[in-house]
C-alpha positions as CSV (number, residue, x, y, z in Angstrom):
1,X,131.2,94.3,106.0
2,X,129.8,93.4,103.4
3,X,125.6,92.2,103.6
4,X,123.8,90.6,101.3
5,X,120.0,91.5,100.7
6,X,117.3,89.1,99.9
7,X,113.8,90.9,99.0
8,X,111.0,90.1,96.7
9,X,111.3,91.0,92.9
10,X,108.2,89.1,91.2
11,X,104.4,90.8,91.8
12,X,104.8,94.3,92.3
13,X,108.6,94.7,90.4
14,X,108.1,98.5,90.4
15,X,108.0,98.7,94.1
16,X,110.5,95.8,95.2
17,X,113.0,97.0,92.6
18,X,112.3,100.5,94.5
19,X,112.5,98.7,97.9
20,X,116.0,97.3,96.7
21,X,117.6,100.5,96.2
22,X,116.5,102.1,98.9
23,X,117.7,99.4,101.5
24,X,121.0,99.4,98.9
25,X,121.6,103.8,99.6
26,X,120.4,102.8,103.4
27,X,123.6,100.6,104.2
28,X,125.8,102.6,102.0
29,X,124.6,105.3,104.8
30,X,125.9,103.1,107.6
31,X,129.3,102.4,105.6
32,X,128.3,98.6,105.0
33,X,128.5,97.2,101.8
34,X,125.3,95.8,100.0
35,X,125.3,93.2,97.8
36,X,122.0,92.9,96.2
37,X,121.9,90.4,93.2
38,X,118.8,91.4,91.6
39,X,119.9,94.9,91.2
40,X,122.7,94.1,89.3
41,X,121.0,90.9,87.1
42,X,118.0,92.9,86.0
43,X,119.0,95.8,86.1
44,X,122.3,96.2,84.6
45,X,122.0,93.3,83.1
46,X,118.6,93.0,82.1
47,X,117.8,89.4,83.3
48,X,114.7,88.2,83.5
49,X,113.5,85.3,85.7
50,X,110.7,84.7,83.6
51,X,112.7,81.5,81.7
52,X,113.7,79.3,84.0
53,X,117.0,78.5,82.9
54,X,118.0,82.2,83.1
55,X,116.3,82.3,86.8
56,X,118.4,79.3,87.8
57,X,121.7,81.0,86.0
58,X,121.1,84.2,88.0
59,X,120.0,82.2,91.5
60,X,123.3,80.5,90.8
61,X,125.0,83.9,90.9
62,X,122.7,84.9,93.5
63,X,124.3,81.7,96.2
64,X,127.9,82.6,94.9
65,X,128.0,86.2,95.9
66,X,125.8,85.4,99.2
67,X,128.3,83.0,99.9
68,X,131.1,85.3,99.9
69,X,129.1,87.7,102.3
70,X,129.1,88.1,105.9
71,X,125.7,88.5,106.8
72,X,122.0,88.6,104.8
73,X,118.9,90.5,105.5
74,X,116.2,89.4,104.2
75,X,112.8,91.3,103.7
76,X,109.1,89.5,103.4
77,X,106.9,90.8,101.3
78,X,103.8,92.5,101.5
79,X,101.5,89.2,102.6
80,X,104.4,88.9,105.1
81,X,105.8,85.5,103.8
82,X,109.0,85.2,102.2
83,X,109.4,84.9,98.0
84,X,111.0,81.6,96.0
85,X,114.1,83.0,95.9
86,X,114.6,83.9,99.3
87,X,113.5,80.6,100.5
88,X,116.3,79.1,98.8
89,X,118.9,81.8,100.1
90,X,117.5,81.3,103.5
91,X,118.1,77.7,102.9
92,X,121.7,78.4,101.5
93,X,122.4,80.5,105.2
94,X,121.2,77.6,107.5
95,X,123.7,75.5,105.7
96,X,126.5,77.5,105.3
97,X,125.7,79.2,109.1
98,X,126.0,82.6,107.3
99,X,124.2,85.1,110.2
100,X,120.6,86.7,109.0
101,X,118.0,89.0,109.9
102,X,114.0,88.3,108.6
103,X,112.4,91.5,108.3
104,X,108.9,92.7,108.2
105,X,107.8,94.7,104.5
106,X,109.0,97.8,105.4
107,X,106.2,100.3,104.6
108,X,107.5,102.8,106.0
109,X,110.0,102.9,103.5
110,X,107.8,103.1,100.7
111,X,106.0,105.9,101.6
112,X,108.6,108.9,101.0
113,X,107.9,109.3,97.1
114,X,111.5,110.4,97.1
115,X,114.2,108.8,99.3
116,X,117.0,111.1,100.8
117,X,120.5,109.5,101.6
118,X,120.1,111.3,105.0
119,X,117.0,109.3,105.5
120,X,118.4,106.0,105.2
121,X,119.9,105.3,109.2
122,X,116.7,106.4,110.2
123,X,114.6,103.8,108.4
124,X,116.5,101.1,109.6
125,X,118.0,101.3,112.9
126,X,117.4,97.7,113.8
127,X,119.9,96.8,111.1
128,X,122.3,99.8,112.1
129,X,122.2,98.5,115.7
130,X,122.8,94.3,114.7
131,X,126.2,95.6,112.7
132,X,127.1,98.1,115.6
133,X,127.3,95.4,117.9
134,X,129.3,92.8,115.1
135,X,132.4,95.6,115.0
């Protein structure tokens, strides 16, 4: 299955990029697939949503992959409101009626300086349970 992940990247990029991999090694751990566009676009890549016309090149990418996905999560940030970005993918699931999940900042997750793979089911069993019960 595979589920794509909206979470903050602007503000704190150290710690949302951080957030994003984690949640990426936790559903690898419950043999889902992650798709997480700003992984790959900034940091493969190395694009940066500072220019506009690159942000709306990579939130194009961003709606294509999400739209070839079966499910999103998406993660608030820290103030507990939802970024730009995932406003607009939240937008793109309404009208596409692709399933979602809203989740709270997950502290808890970002207070292990160093994340385990045997961790991961463990910080997120809400999500584990929602895709048991989609099998």
């Amino acid at each position: 299955m595979r589920i794509f992940v909206s979470s903050p990247v602007r503000g704190n990029y150290t710690w949302h990029m951080t957030l994003a991999r984690r949640v990426f090694i936790s559903l690898l751990a419950m043999h889902l697939h992650p798709v997480i566009p700003h992984l790959t676009l900034i940091e493969a890549v190395g694009l940066s949503d500072r220019d506009e016309r690159l942000r709306a090149l990579g939130m194009d990418y961003s709606l294509s992959e999400l739209k070839a996905c079966d499910s999103c999560i998406f993660i608030k940030k820290e103030d507990g409101t939802l970024s730009q970005g995932c406003r607009e993918e939240l937008k793109f699931c309404n009208e596409h009626r692709i399933q979602y999940r809203i989740l709270e900042w997950p502290t808890f997750m970002m207070e292990k300086k160093r994340w385990e793979f045997d961790d991961a089911k463990f910080y997120l069993p809400e999500i584990e349970e929602w895709y048991s019960k989609s099998e």
